[in-house]
N, C-alpha and C positions, 0 to 999 in steps of 0.2 A: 667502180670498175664493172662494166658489164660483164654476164656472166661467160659469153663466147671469148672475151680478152682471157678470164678468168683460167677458160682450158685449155687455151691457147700457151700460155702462159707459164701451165703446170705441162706440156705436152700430151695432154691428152685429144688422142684421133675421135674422129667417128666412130670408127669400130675400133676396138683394141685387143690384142692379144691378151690373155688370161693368164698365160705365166711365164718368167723368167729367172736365171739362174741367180740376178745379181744388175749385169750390165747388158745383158741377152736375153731380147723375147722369142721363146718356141712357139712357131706356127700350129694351129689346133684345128684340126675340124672337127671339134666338139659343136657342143649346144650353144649358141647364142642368149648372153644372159641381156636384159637389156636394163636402163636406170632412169627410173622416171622419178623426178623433184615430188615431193606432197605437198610440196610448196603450190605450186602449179600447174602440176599433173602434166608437166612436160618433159619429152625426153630426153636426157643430158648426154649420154654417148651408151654407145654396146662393149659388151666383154664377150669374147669367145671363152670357153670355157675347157680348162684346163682336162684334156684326156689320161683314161691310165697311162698310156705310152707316154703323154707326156710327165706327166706323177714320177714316174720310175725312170726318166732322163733326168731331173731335177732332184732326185733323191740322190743320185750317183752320182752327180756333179756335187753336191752337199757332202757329201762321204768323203772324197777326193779332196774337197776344199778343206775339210777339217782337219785332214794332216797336217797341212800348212798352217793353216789359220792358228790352230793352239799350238803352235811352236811359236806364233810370235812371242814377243814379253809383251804382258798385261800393260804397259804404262804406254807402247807402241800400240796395242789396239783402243787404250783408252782417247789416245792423242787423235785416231778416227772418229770415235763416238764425236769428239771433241768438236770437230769439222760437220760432223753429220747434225751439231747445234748452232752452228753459225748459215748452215745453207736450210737451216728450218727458222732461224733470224730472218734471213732473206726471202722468203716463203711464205712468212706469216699469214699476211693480209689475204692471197690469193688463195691458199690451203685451207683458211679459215672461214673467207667464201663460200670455196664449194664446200665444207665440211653442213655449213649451215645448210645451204641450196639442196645437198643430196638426202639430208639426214633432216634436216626439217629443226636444229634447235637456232636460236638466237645467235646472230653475228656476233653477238658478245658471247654466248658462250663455242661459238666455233673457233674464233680468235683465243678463247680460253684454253681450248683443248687443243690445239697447235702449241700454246706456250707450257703446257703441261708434257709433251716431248720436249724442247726445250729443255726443262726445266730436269728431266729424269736422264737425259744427256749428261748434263753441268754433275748432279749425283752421282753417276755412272763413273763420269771422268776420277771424280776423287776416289771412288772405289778400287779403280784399278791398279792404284796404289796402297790398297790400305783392305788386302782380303788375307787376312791371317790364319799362321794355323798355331796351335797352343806346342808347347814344350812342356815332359811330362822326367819326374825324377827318376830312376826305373829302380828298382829292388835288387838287380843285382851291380856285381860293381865293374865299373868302366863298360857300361852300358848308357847310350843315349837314346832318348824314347823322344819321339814327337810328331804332330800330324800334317799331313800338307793336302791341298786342294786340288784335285783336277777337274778338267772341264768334261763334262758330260757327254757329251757327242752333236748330236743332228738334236736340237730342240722344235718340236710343232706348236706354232701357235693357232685357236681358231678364237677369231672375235666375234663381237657383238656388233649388231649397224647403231647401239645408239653412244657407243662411243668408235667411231668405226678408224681411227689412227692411233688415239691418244694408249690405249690399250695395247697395242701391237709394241708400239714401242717402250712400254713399263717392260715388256719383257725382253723383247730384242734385247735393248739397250744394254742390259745387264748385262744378257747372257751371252754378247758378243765380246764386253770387256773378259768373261769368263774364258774366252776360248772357245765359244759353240757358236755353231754356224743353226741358220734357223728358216722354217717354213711356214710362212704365214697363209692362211686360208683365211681371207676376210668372208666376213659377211654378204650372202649373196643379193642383199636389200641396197649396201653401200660400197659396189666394186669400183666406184670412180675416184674415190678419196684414197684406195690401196693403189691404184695405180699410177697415182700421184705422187705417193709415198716413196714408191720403188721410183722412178723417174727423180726424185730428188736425189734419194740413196746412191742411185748408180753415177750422178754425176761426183759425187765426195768419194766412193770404194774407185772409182777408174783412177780418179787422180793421184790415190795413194797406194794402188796394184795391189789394190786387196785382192784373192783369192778367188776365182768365178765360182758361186755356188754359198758363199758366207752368208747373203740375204736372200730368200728367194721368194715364191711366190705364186701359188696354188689357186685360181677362180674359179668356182662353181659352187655347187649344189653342196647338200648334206650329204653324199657320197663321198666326197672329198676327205669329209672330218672322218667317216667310216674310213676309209683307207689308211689317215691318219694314225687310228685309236688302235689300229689291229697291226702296225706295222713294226716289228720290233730293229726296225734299225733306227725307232726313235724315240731314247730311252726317258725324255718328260715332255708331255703332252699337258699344253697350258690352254682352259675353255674359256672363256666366259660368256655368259649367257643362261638359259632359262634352270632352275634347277630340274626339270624333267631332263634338257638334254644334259646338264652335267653329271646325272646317275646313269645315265645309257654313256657316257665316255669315261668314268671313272671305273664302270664296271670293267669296262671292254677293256683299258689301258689293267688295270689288275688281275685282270683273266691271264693278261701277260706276264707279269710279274712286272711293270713297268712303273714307271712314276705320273703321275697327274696332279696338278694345281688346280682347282676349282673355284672361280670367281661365279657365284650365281646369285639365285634371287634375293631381296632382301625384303622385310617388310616394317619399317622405320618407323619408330614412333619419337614424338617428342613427351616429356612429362610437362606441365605448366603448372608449376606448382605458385601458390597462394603469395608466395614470397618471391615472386618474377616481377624482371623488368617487364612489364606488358611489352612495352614500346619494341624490345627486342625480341620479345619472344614473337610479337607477330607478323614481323622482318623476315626472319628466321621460316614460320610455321609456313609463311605464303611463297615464298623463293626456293626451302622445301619441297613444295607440294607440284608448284604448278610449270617451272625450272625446266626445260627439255621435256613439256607439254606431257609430264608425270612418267616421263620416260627411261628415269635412272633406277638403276639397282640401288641407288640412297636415296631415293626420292620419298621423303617424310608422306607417308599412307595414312597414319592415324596419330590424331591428338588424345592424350589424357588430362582433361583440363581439373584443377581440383572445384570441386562441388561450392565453393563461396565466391569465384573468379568466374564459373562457367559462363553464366547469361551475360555479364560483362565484357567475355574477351569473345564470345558467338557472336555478339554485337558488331565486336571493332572486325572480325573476319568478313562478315558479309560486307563491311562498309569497302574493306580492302579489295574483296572480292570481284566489286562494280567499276571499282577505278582500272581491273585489269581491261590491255586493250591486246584483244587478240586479231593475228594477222600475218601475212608476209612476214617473216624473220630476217629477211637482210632490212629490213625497215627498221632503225634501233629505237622506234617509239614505240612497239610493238611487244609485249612482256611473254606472250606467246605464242606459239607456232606451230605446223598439223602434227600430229600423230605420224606413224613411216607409214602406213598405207592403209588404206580400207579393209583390210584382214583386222585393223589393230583398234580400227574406229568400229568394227561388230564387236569385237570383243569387250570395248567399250560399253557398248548397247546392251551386252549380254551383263553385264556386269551390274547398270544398272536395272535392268527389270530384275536380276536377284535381289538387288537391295529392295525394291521393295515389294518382293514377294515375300520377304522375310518381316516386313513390316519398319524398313528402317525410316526415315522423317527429311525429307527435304529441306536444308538450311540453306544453303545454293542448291537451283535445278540446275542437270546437266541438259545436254541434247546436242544433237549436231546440227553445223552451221550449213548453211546455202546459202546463194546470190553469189553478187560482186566480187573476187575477191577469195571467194571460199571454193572454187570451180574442180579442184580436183577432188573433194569428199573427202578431204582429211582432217579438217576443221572440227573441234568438240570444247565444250564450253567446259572449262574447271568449273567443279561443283563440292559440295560440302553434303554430307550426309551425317544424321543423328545413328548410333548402330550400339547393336552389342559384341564385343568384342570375340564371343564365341563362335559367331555366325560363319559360318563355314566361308561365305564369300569375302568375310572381313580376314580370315586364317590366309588366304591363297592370292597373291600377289599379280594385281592385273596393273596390266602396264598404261597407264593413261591417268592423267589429274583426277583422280577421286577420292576424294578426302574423308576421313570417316572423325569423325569426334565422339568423346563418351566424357564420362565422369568421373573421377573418383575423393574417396574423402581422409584415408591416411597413406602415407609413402609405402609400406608394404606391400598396398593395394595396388598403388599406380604400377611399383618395379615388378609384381605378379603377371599383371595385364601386361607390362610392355614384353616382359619372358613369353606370352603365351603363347607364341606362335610360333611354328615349325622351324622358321627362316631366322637369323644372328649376324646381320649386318652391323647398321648403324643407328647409333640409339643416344638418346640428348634428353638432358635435364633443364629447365629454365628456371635459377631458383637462387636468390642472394643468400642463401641460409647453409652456412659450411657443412654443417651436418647433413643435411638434406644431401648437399652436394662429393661428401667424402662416402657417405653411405651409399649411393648410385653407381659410381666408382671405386667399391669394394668388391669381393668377392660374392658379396651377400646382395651386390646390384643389378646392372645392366648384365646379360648375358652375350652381349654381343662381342664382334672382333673390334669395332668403334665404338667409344665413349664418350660423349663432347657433355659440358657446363657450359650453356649460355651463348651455345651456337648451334646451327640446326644440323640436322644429319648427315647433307647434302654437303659436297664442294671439299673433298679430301686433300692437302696437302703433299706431293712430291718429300719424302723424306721420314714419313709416317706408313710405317707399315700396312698397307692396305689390306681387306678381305674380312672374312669373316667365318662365325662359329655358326653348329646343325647344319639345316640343309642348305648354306650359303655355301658348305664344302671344305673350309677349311685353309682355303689359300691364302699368303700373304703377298702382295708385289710392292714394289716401288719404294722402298725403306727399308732403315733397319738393316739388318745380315743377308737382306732379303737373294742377295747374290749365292748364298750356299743353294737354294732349290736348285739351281742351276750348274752345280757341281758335285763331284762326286769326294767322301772322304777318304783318305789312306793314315792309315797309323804303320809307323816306321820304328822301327828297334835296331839301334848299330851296336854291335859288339864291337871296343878295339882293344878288348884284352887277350892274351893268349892262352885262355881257358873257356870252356863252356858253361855257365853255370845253371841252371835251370831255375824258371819261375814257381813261387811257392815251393824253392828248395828240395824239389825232387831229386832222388838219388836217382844215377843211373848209367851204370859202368860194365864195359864188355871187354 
C-alpha cells in the first residue's frame, strides 16, 4: 500500500488541525508543526498546533464530559474499549504503515505496536469487570467496613515519538474503563500517527454517544506538557520519555500535590552467563540492541559476557552483526531503520567520540550512512564497543544502537555491574543453571522493574506490569492492578446499629 493510500485511508489531510475534543477538531492559529519521514526525509503531512485558548476549550469539554462519562457502568465503558479493538483490527496494516514511515522503526515492529493497543483493549475489557475493592471486619458491632474505587477525573497523557500510539493507549485504555476522560499530548517528532489515532477513536465514541471531551487531544511543543504538569484540574499526569524530562514533570506535578507516572530512561543489560544457550542468548543480545535502531527504553545497551564465553560469543556478534541489513523499514528484508532525526544521529556521533575518548575498543565501528537510499541523514550503522562500565558515557543512556560489552568472572559481579547504573528498567539473565537464575531473580538480584531468564530485555508483554525502579521513575502501565493509578481510593464504614460506638473503644458521653 503506498504511503498517500496510507493517509488517505487513516484520514489524514495536508494540513491538520492539532486538537480535538473527541469527534471535533478546534480551529488554531497556532504554530505549524510540520512531519518529515527519516525514512526519507520527506514530508508526510502538517499539524497546526494546539493554542492556550485552545488547551482551556478542551480542558472544559473534558470536565463536563467526566460527569457523564464516570456515571456510566464500568462493563458499558469497557464494551467501548471493546469496539475501540476491533476498529484498531481493521486499522492494523495502514496504522502500522505510517507508524513505521513517521517513526522510522520496522513494518514488523509498527504492525507490532498497533497490535499492542489491541492487545491492552482485549485487557482493559476484562478489567472492567473485575476492578475490586476489599471488605474489612470492623471492631465495632453491626458495623460494615469496606473500600470502593473512583475514577480520578481528567487524566494527561504526554508520549514519547518512539512508541508514538502504542503508549497513549497503555493508558487511555485503562483509564477510560476507569471512568477518566483523558488528554493526550503526543510527541511533537510523531503528530501524524496521534491523528490517526484520534480519527479512529472518533469513529467507535460517535457510534456509541460517548461523551464529547472523553478522548481528546493536544499538538504541539513542550509547552503544552508545561501547561499540563502545572494544571491542577488534572489530578495524574502520565510521561514517558527521557529521564531529564520526567524529573522536570514529576517535580512540577508534586509541587502540586498531584499524581504522576513516570515511564523513563532505561539502561538494560543482559548477563551471559558460561552456562547460556549461546544460540539464544545472541537472538536475544542483537534484536535487543539494534530493534527500533536502539531506540527503546528496553533496548539491551550493555552486555556482561562471563570471562571463559567472552572471545567466543564477541566472535558470533560480529558475525551477526555483518548479516545485519540496514535500510527503508517498510522493506521487511531490512533488520534496521534511521534514527527520528538528525538531532539523534549527532547525538549518536557525540556518543561515540566519548567512547573513545575514554579509550573504549571498536568491536563493530559505527558511523553514519550516505548515498542511495540513506538521503535523509538518519542512517547509522549498529556498532559494538569494548567499555568499562563506569564510564560516565557507559552510566547515561543515549538513544541509538550502541552496544557496549565488558567482562565478568563470578555472578555477584555480573548482578553488581548490571545494578550499577542510575536507570532500573529491564534486565535479563542467559543461563540454564537454576541457581544462577533464582539468584537474579531474588531480592539480592536484578534491581530492575523487569526481570527476564533467557529472553532479552526488549519486547514487554500486554499483561505484565510495565515500568521500572531509580531513575526509570517508578511507573507501572499495562498489567497487573495497574488500573488503581488511575483511580482514586475510599474506605467506607456503615453503621446499622442503633448506638454509637467508638473505635479503639473511646468513652464518650454528653
Amino acid at each position: 500500500m503506498k504511503m498517500d493510500k496510507v493517509l488517505e485511508k487513516l484520514g489524514i489531510k495536508k494540513i491538520n488541525e492539532g486538537g480535538s475534543t473527541g469527534t471535533k477538531w478546534l480551529k488554531s492559529g497556532g504554530k505549524k508543526v510540520e512531519s518529515f519521514s527519516p525514512v526519507d526525509g520527506k514530508l508526510i503531512a502538517s499539524v497546526t498546533s494546539s493554542t492556550r485558548e485552545n488547551y482551556d476549550a478542551i480542558m472544559a469539554q473534558s470536565e463536563a464530559a467526566f460527569k457523564e462519562w464516570s456515571m456510566w457502568p464500568a462493563p458499558k465503558r469497557g464494551e467501548v474499549v471493546r469496539q475501540v479493538g476491533e476498529a484498531l483490527r481493521k486499522y492494523k496494516d495502514p496504522l502500522g504503515r505510517l507508524v513505521s514511515y513517521e517513526m522510522g522503526k520496522s513494518l514488523q515492529e509498527g504492525w507490532g505496536e498497533v497490535q499492542e493497543m489491541i492487545d491492552i483493549c482485549d485487557l482493559a475489557v476484562g478489567m472492567s469487570r473485575q476492578m475490586y475493592g476489599l471488605t474489612m471486619h470492623s471492631e465495632r458491632p453491626r458495623h460494615r467496613m469496606y473500600e470502593q474505587w473512583h475514577p480520578l477525573g481528567i487524566v494527561g497523557i504526554i508520549s514519547s515519538f518512539n512508541f508514538p500510539v502504542a503508549v497513549w493507549s497503555w493508558n487511555s485504555m485503562i483509564a477510560f474503563i476507569c471512568g477518566d476522560t483523558c488528554i493526550w499530548k503526543p510527541s511533537s517528532k510523531t503528530p501524524i500517527s496521534a491523528i490517526a489515532c484520534q480519527n479512529i477513536i472518533a469513529e467507535v465514541f460517535k457510534a456509541n454517544s460517548v461523551p464529547e471531551g472523553v478522548c481528546c487531544l493536544v499538538s504541539g511543543n513542550r509547552e503544552i506538557g508545561d501547561w499540563m504538569s502545572n494544571d491542577h484540574r488534572i489530578p495524574l499526569v502520565s510521561a514517558t520519555g527521557s529521564t531529564r524530562m520526567g524529573k522536570i514533570v514529576g517535580a512540577t506535578v508534586a509541587g502540586r500535590l498531584g499524581r504522576s507516572l513516570l515511564e523513563l530512561g532505561g539502561n538494560n543489560s543482559i548477563i551471559i552467563s558460561q552456562h547460556a544457550d549461546l544460540d539464544i542468548a545472541l537472538l536475544a543480545s542483537v534484536f535487543g540492541a539494534v530493534g527500533t535502531a536502539g531506540q527503546r527504553c528496553t533496548t539491551t545497551r550493555r552486555l556482561i559476557i562471563h570471562e571463559s564465553i567472552y572471545d567466543a560469543f564477541k566472535k558470533k556478534l560480529v558475525a551477526a552483526y555483518k548479516q545485519l541489513r540496514i535500510g527503508n523499514p517498510l522493506d521487511e528484508k531490512n533488520h534496521v531503520g534511521p534514527l527520528i532525526d538528525t538531532a539523534a544521529v549527532s547525538d549518536y556521533n557525540n556518543a561515540l567520540k566519548e567512547i573513545k575518548k575514554c579509550g573504549g575498543k571498536a568491536v563493530v565501528a559505527g558511523g553514519v550512512l550516505t548515498g542511495k537510499g540513506f538521503e535523509s541523514g538518519c542512517y547509522v550503522k549498529p556498532c559494538i564497543y569494548e567499555v568499562q562500565n563506569e564510564w560516565q558515557i557507559v552510566q547515561d543512556e543515549t538513544f541509538a544502537p550502541i552496544l557496549y560489552i565488558m567482562k565478568y568472572s563470578a555472578l555477584d559481579e555480573a548482578i553488581a555491574m548490571q545494578n550499577g547504573v542510575p536507570q532500573g528498567l529491564s534486565s535479563s539473565i542467559m543461563t540454564l543453571n537454576m541457581r544462577e537464575s533464582e539468584t537474579f531473580l531474588s531480592h539480592i538480584g536484578s534491581d530492575c522493574g523487569i526481570a527476564n531468564v533467557n529472553i532479552g530485555t526488549s519486547g514487554a508483554e500486554i499483561g505484565g506490569a510495565f515500568g521500572g525502579e531509580k531513575e526509570t521513575g517508578g511507573g507501572r502501565e499495562s498489567g497487573s492492578d495497574c488500573w488503581k493509578a488511575y483511580m482514586r481510593r475510599q474506605t467506607n464504614t456503615m453503621n446499622w446499629s442503633n448506638q454509637l460506638p467508638l473505635a479503639q473503644g473511646i468513652k464518650f458521653n454528653v
